[in-house]
N, C-alpha and C positions, 0 to 999 in steps of 0.2 A: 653864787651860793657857797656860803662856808659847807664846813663838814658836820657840825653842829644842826644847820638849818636841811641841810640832807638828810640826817638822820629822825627830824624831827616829821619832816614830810613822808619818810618811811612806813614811820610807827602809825601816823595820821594813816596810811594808806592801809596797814594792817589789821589798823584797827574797825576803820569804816568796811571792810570787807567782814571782819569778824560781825560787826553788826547787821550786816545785811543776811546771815546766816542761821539757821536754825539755832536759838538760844537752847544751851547747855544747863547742866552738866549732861555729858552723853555718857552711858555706857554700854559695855562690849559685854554680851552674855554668849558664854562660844556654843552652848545647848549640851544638856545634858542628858541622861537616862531617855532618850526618844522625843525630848523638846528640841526643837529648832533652834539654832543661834540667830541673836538678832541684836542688833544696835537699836537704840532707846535713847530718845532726849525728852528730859522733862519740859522742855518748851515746843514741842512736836506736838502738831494736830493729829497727826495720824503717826501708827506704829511701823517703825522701821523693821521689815522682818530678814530673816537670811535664812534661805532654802538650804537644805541638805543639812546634816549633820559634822560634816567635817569641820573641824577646825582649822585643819589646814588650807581648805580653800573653796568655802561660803560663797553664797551670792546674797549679796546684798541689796535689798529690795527696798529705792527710794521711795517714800508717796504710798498714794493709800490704793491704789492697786498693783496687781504683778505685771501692768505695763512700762513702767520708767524703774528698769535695773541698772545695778552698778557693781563689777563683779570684785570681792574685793578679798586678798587671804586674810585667815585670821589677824594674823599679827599686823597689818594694814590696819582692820579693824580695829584692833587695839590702838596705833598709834592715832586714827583719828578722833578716835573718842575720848584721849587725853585731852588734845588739841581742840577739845570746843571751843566756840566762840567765847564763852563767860570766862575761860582760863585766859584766851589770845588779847581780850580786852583787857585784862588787871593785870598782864604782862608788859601792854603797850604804856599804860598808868605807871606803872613802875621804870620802864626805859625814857619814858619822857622826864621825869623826877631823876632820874639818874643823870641823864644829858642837859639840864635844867643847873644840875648842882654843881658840877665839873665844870662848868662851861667858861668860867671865869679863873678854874687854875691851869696853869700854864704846864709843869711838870707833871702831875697827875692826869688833866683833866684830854691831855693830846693822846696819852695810852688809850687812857677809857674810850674816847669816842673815835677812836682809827679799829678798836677790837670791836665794838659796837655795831661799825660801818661793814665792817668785813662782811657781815651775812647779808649785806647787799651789793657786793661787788659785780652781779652780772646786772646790774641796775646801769640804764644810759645813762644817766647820770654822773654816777659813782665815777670820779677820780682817782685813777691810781696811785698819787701822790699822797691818796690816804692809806693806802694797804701799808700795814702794821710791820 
């Protein structure tokens, strides 16, 4: 396996997990004036709620009852709800076009795909001889 074909099975694998995940856009409402904080996706059957009022450290209520929790701080919150699936999928679109277009230059295209590769280094795969 080149580094090229690595990185391509990566993104494949990024991606199919993005899909198999509640479709986005998600977002982070921290609660305000005696409203609760709660994460919200528009592709959600049921409302994502989060108990308490803290911002700093919400529980976060997967699913449509208060049985399946997932306890998470704000700022967790936040970064997951960047990270939806609709953003991780037009992410993977974009790193596959990039590893697509490089792939054929010699001087350029060995930076791009060793920097690329990097955020897979603890992957068994991933060869060292591509660390940047």
């Amino acid at each position: 396996m080149d580094l090229a074909d690595f990185l391509l099975a990566r993104i494949t694998e990024d991606e199919n997990t993005a899909r198999g995940s509640t479709r986005g856009p998600w977002r982070w409402f921290p609660g305000r004036g005696g409203l609760p904080a709660f994460l919200e996706s528009t592709g959600a059957t049921a409302t994502h709620w989060v108990e308490g009022q803290s911002f700093e450290a919400p529980t976060v209520v997967l699913g449509s009852s208060q049985n399946s929790m997932l306890r998470v701080r704000g700022r967790d919150a936040e970064h997951i709800a960047a990270w939806h699936p609709t953003r991780v999928i037009a992410e993977c679109r974009a790193k596959r076009q990039v590893v697509e277009a490089v792939r054929a230059d010699d001087a350029v295209g060995d930076v791009v795909l060793r920097s690329l590769a990097a955020v897979y280094a603890d992957h068994p795969d991933y060869s060292e001889d591509w660390r940047p």
